[in-house]
N, C-alpha and C positions, 0 to 999 in steps of 0.2 A: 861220530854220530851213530853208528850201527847199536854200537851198546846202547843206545837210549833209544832206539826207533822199534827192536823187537819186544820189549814189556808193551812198549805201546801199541802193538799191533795186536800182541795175547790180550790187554785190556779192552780194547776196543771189541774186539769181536766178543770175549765174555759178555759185554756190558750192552751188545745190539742184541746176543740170541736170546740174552733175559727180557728183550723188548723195553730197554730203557728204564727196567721196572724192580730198581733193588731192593726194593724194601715190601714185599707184598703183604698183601693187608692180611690179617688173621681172620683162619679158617671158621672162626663162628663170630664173627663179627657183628654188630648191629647195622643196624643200613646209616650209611655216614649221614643223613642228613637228620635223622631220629639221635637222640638219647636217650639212654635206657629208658624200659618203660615207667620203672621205680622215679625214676628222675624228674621223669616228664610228669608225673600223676600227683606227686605226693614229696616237694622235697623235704629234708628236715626243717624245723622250727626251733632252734636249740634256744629261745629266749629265755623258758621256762623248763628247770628240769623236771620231768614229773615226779609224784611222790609217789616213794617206794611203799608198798604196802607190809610188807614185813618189819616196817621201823619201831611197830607200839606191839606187843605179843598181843593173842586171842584172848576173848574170855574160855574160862580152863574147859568149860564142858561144851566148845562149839572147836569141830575144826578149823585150822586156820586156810583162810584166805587166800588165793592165789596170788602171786605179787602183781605190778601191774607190769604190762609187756613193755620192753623200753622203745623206746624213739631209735637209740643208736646199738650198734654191734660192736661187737670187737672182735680178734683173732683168742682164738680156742684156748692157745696159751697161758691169754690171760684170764678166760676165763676159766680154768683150771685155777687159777691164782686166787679167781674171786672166791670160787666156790669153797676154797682150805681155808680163806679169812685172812690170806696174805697181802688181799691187794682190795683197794677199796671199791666198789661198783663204779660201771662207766660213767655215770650220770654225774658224780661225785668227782670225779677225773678230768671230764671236761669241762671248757668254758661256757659258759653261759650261752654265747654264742657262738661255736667253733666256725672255724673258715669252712666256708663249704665247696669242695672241689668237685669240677666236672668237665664236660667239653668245653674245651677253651679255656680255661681257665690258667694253666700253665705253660701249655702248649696250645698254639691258633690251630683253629679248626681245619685251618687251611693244610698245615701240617702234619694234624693229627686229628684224620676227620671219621674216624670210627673206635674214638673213647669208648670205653665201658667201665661199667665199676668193676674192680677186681675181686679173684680169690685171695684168701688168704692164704699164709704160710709159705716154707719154702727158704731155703738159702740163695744169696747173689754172692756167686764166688766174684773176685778177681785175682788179679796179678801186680804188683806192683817190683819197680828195678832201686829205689832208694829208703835205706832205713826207716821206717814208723813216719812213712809218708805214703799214701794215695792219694793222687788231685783228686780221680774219679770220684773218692767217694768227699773227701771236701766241698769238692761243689757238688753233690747230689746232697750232703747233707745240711747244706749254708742256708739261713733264715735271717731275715733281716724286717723290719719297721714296716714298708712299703713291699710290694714284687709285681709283677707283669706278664703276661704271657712272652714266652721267650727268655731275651736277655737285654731286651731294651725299655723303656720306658713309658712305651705306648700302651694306654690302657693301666696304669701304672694305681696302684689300689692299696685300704693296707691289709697287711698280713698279722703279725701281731699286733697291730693297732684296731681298733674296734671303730675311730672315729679322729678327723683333725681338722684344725682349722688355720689359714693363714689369714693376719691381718696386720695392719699397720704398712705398707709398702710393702710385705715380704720382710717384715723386721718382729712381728712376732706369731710362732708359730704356738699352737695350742694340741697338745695330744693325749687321746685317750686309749689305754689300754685294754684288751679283753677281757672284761671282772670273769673270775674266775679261773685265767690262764695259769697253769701251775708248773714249776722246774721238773727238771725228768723225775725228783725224786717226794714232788707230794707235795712241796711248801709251795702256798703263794705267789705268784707274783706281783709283786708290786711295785708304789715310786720310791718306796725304800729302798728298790734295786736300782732305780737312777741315781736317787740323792747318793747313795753309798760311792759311785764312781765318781761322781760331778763333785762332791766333798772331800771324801776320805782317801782318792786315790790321785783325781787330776790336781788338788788343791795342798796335796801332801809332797815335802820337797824331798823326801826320800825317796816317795813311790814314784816321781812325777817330777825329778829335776827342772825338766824343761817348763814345766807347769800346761795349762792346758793342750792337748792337740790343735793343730793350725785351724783343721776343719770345724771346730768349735769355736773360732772366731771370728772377726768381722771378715766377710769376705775372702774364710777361707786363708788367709795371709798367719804367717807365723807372727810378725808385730802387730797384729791384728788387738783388739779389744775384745777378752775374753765374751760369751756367751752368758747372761744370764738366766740362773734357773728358778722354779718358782715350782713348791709341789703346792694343788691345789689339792688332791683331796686324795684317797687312796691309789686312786686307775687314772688320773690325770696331772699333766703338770703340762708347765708352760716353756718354752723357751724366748728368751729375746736379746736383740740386737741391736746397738745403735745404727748399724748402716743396713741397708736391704740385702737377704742373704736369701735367694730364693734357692740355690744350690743347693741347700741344707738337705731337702729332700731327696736329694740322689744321694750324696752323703748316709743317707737314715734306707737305701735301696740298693740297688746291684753292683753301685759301684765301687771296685775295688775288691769285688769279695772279703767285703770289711766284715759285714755281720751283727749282729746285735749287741755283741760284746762291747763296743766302743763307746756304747750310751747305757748299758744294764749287765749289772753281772747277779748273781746270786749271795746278795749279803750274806743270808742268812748262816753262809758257810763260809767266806770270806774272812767273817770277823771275827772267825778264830782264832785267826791269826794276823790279826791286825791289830797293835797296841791299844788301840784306843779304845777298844772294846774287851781286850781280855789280855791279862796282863802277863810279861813276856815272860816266870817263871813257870809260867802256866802250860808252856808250851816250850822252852828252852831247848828239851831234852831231844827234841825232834832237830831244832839245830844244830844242836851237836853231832846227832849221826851224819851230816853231810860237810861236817870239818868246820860250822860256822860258829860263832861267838855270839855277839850281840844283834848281829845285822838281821833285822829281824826282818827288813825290807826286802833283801837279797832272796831270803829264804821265801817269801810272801811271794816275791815274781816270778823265782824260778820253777819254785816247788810246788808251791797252789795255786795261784794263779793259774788261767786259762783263756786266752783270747780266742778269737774267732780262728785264726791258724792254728792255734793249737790243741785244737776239740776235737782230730781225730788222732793225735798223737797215745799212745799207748800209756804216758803217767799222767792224762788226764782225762783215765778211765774211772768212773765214779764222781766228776765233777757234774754238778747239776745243770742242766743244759735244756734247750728249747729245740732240739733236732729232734727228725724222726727215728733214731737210733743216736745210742749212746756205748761209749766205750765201754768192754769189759776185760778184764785178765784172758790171756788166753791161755797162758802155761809156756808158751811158746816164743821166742824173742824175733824170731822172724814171720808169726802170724799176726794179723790185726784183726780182732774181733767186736762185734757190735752187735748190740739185740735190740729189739723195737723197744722204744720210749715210751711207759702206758701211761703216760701223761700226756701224748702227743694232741697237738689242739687242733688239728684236722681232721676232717670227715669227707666221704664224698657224699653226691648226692641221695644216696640209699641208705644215709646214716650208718655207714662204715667208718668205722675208726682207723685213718690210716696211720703209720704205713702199711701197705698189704703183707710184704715180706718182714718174715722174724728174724731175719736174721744175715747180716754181711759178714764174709769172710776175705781175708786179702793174702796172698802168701806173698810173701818177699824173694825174688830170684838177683839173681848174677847181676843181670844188666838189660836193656830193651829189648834183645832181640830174644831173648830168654822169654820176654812175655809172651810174644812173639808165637814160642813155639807151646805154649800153656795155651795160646786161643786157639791154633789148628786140631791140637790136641782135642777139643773141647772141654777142655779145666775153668775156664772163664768163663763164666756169662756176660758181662760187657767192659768194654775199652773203649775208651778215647783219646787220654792225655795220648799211648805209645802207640798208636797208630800213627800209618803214614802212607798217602796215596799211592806213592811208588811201589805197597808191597799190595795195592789191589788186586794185581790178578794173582795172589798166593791166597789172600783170604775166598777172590771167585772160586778159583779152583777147588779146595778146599769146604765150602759151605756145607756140601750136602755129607761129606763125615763127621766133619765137626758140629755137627745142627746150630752153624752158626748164618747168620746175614752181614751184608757189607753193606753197608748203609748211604750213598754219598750227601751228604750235609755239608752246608755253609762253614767255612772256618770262620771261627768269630774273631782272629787276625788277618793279619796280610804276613801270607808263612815266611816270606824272605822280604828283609827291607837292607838295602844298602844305605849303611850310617857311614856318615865321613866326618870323622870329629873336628869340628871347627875352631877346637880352644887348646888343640894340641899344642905342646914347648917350641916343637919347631918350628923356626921363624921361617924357612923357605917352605915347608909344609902349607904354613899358615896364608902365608900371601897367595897360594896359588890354590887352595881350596875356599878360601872366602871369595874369591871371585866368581860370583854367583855363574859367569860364563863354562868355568871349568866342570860347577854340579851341572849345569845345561847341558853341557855337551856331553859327559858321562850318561847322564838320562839317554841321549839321543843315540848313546853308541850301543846301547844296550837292545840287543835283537830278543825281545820277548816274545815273540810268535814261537821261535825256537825255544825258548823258557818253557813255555807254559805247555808244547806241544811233545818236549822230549822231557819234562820233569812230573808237569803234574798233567802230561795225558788229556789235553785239551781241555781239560776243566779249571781254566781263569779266564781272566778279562784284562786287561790293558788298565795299567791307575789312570785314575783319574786326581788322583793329590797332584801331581805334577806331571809337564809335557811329556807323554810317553811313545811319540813313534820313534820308531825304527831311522835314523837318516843319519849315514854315516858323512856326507857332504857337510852337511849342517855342522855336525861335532867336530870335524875338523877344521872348519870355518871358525868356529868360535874358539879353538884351543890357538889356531893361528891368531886372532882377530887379539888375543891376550897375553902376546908377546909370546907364548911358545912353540912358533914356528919353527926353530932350530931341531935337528935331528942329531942322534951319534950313529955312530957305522952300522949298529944294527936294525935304524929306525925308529929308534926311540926317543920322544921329548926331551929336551935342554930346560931344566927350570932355571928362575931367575938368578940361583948361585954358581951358574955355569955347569953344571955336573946331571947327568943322566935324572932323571924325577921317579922315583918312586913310588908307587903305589901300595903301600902294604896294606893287606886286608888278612886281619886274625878272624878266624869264629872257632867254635867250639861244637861237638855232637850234638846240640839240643836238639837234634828233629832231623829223619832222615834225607829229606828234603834240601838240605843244608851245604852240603857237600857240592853233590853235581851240580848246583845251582852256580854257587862261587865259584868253581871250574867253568863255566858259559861266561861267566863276569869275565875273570882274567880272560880267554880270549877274546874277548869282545871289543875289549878295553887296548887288547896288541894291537887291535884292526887299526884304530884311530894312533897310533904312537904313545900308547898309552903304557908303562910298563908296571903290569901291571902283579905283583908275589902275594900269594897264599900261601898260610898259615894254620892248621890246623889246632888246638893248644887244647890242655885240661879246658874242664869247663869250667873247678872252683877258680882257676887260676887267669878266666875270661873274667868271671863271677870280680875278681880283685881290680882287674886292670880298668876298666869300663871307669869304675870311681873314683880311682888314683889317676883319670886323665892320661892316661899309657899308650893304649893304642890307638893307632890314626885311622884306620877304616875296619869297620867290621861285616857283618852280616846275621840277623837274626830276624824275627819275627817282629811285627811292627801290631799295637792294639787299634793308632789312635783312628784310622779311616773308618773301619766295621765298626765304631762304637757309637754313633754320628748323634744320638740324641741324649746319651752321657758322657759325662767330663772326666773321663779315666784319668787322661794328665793332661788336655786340653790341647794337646798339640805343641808342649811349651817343652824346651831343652832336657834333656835327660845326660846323663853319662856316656850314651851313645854316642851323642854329635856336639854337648856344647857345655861340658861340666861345669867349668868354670862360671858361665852366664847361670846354670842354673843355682850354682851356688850365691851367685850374687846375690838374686832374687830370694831366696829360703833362705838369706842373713841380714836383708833388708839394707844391703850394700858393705856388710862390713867383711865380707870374704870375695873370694873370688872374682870376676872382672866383669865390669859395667857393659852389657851388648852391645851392638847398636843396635838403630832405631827400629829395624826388620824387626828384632825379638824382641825389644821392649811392645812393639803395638801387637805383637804374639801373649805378651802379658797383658794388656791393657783389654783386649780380646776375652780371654783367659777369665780376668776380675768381673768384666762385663757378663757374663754366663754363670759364674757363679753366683752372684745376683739376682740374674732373673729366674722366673720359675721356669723348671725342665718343660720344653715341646712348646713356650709362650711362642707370640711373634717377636718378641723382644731378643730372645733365644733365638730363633731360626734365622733373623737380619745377622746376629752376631756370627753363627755358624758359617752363613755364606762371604761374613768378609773373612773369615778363618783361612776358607778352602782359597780365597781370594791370594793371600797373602803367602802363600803356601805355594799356589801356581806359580808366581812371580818371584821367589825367592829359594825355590827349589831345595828344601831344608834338610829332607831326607828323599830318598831314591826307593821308593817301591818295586821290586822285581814283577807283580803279579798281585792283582786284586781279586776279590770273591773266588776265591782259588775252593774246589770243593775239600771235605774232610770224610776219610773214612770211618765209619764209625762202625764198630762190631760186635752183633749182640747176641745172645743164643732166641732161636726160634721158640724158643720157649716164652720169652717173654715179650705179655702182651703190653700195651701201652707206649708203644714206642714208635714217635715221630718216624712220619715217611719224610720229610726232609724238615727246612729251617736251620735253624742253629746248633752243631753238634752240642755245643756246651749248654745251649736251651736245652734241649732232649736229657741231659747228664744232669740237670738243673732238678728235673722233674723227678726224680726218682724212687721217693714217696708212693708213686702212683705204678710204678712198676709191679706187676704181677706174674707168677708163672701160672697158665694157661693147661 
């Protein structure tokens, strides 16, 4: 216990003499309960662009005209770009109507109650530990249909959409795009960019074996009945369903950090290399430099292609995109570079063209704790994904050289969940982990005060997904009360094949947190006779077994509690705890093995929310028999809820949440500015 009790004692006293207050508000701030004055006075009107007075030349013997002053700004950069004739004026760039950003609008005011509009220019370094991968900036660059302040669905609005409607039961949804919204690189957008996926890619059996996505049909369901689509007129099309699919709209919003890619891509660059549009000698020679022949599919997904994951990968720098920065070359195989998008179709309220910053730079290191020593350093300006509470008092310590802050924010998981896979091979595993009594009693044996007090420093809470006190009497009562009364010499449980019972629990490095937590597990778990062996292992080699059904208990991070008003995976089996059931269901019975009745009304659950519109009351009754079913059958084991997250940013930058959602605040990033 010593080792865990002194960080907590260094954190604590950093985190009282700050007076509770890690994230102080910026030194020129407006008064939180104002918005700028520009905001407040005079917002934009981007309905109409004005017209440029330099469009028609002078008569020869009168000077010319001054042009007229525009409505919106932009960063200097680009207009450098206007004034050489490289880039066309703002007016011309934006939409008709651009989203207008301000207080509240990404972030609640409650967490971020002294917005302002920002400066331009400026780099955001970071750090990242795996090849031509940053979460951070994935989700600070992710756009989608719908968004909300934060990362839930409250208040939930559209973003690219200019306008929608549901009708018919929640079976036909009608959507209107931003006329004038344009790809990072000039061309239109339009419902040529939906029909092109909904035709030439989910309807194509090369591109699209499986034929449409699940989410695209009735209810969500893979044997579902596709979606029908319907372009009505340039910026508008239809969607419809025979069964009510109110889901759709989480679907087309934050869930999944799916993105807009799943319903629009950029034909106009696509179908270069799509047979159907331009013929494959046309383009042949490009397959050949990557060893391929005819497949002109293969080369279409790998090569140009680009989904919503793969927008910030480094070969699909130059793909046309709807983010606030876009990939560019950097020369470098371990740097990741991006520059602002001057097509971006946001503004704030002072008719600024965001994003503020020109420019994201990411270096590539060793491994986590490499990042690690790049934020003390102050080489970083913000982290999330590798942060980790346990090294809070390195970042307190540390703030005032590194001109960094330590931020503590909501984790938008629950950082450790004990999975106990339920569809393991082994048949004495099996009978003695389905016995809802044995996840009880584990739950019971488990001392989380200690969890939460020597891992994450007294910032959690007790789940509430399933019975979580402390009662070592109780857990031994029910491991006795289910036949495993018997002990061997060392004290440990007799399972039903006579022989000592095992516990094995694999995890993997994902998260610092990880470790010491599952060391608390295993003794916890000796108290009650529980015998309990950890396992440390690769993480690709966690990443394999989870889906091959291999390991019996694990330890990781759990979404579905914190996401409570979207359907991330509804609460329904995963690879963790019940692969087989889950495959059942994803083959509509023809794999895997039929549940019982617990997970089937966990699907039926499931189907029902899909259906309904996200935050109805229809929604909210289905939620609460969720949690319902969930208490009473004890499906996964949460170590610790509303656990906080450290988040770490340089004082330089304004716009940045005093608390909420870490991944809200990394969401926002558009709106980041240095100060």
């Amino acid at each position: 216990m010593s080792k865990y009790l002194c960080p907590f004692l260094v954190v604590l006293a950093l985190i009282l003499t700050s007076c509770a207050q890690p994230t102080p508000a910026p030194t020129k701030a407006p008064e939180p309960t104002k918005a700028p004055a520009p905001a407040a006075t005079k917002a934009p009107e981007p309905t109409k662009a004005p017209a440029a007075a330099a469009t028609k030349a002078p008569e020869p013997t009168k000077a010319p005209a001054p042009a007229a002053a525009s409505k919106y700004k932009e960063a200097p950069m680009l207009a450098d770009l206007v004034k050489a004739g490289k880039l066309r004026p703002i007016e011309e760039r934006l939409p008709d109507e651009p989203f207008v950003l301000g207080p509240g609008t990404l972030i609640t005011e409650k967490d971020l109650p002294d917005w302002q509009a920002g400066k331009y220019g400026g780099t955001i370094n970071f750090a990242h530990a795996v090849a031509n991968w940053n979460p951070d900036i994935f989700i600070g660059s992710n756009e989608n249909f719908f968004c909300a302040p934060g990362i839930f669905l409250d208040g939930m609005k559209p973003c690219l959409l200019k306008d929608y409607k549901v009708e018919d039961g929640n079976k036909k949804f009608t959507f209107t795009l931003r006329k004038g919204l344009k790809w990072s690189d000039g061309t239109p957008v339009t419902t040529e960019d939906v029909r092109f996926v909904y035709e030439d890619i989910y309807q194509n059996e090369k591109l699209s074996p499986t034929g449409m996505p699940a989410k695209f049909r009735n209810a969500g369901k893979p044997e579902g009945e596709p979606m029908k689509l319907e372009i009505v007129d340039t910026f508008t099309f239809r969607i419809t369903f025979t069964e009510p699919y109110g889901g759709l709209l989480r679907e087309m919003s934050i869930k999944g950090w799916q993105g807009y890619t799943d319903l629009m891509r950029p034909s106009h660059y696509l179908k270069k290399w799509h047979i159907k549009y331009t013929p494959l000698d046309q383009f042949k020679a490009e397959l050949e430099k990557v060893n391929l022949k005819d497949e002109w599919w293969q080369f279409f997904l790998q090569q140009k292609n680009c989904n919503n994951w793969d927008l910030s990968n480094p070969r699909c720098a130059g793909f046309p995109s709807l983010y606030p920065w876009t990939g560019v070359a950097s020369g470098n195989p371990s740097l990741l570079a991006f520059e602002r998008n001057p097509y971006y179709w946001k503004v704030d309220t002072t008719g600024q063209q965001l994003p503020y910053a020109d420019k994201l730079r990411s270096q590539q290191v060793n491994d986590v704790e490499m990042v690690t020593l790049k934020v003390l350093a102050g080489e970083v300006d913000f982290v999330r994904e590798s942060t980790a509470l346990v090294k809070l008092p390195l970042y307190k310590e540390n703030e005032q050289k590194a001109n960094i802050r330590a931020i503590l924010t909501d984790y938008h998981v629950d950082p450790t969940c004990l999975f106990i896979n339920l569809t393991h091979a082994d048949p004495t595993w099996r009978k003695v982990v389905n016995d809802v009594r044995f996840r009880l009693a584990v739950s019971h044996a488990l001392n989380r005060k200690e969890i939460i007090e020597t891992v994450y420093y007294g910032f959690g809470q007790f789940p509430q997904l399933v019975p979580s006190e402390y009662d070592v009497a109780k857990a031994n009562k029910l491991l006795d009360e289910m036949g495993m009364d018997k002990k061997d010499a060392d004290g440990f449980r007799i399972g039903p094949d006579g022989k000592t019972f095992i516990f094995n629990i694999e995890h993997a490095a994902h998260a610092p947190d990880i470790r010491p937590a599952v060391e608390l597990v295993e003794q916890h778990l000796k108290k009650v006779g529980i015998k309990a062996q950890v396992k440390q292992i690769e993480a690709g080699l966690w990443g394999q077994r989870g889906p091959a059904n291999e390991f019996q208990a694990s330890v990781i991070w759990d979404v579905q509690p914190m996401w409570q008003d979207a359907t991330w995976t509804d609460f329904t089996p995963t690879s963790n705890w019940g692969r087989l059931w889950a495959l059942w269901y994803s083959t509509g019975g023809k794999q895997g093995e039929e549940p019982p009745a617990g997970v089937k009304d966990i699907y039926r659950i499931h189907e029902g929310r899909i259906q309904s519109l996200p935050a109805s009351e229809a929604d909210k009754k289905l939620y609460a028999e969720m949690n319902k079913n969930y208490r009473e059958n004890v499906w996964i084991i949460p170590l610790v809820e509303k656990a906080q997250h450290a988040l770490v940013a340089s004082t330089k930058l304004g716009n940045m949440p005093r608390s909420g959602q870490a991944i809200g605040a990394n969401y926002s990033m558009e709106q980041f500015f240095f100060k």
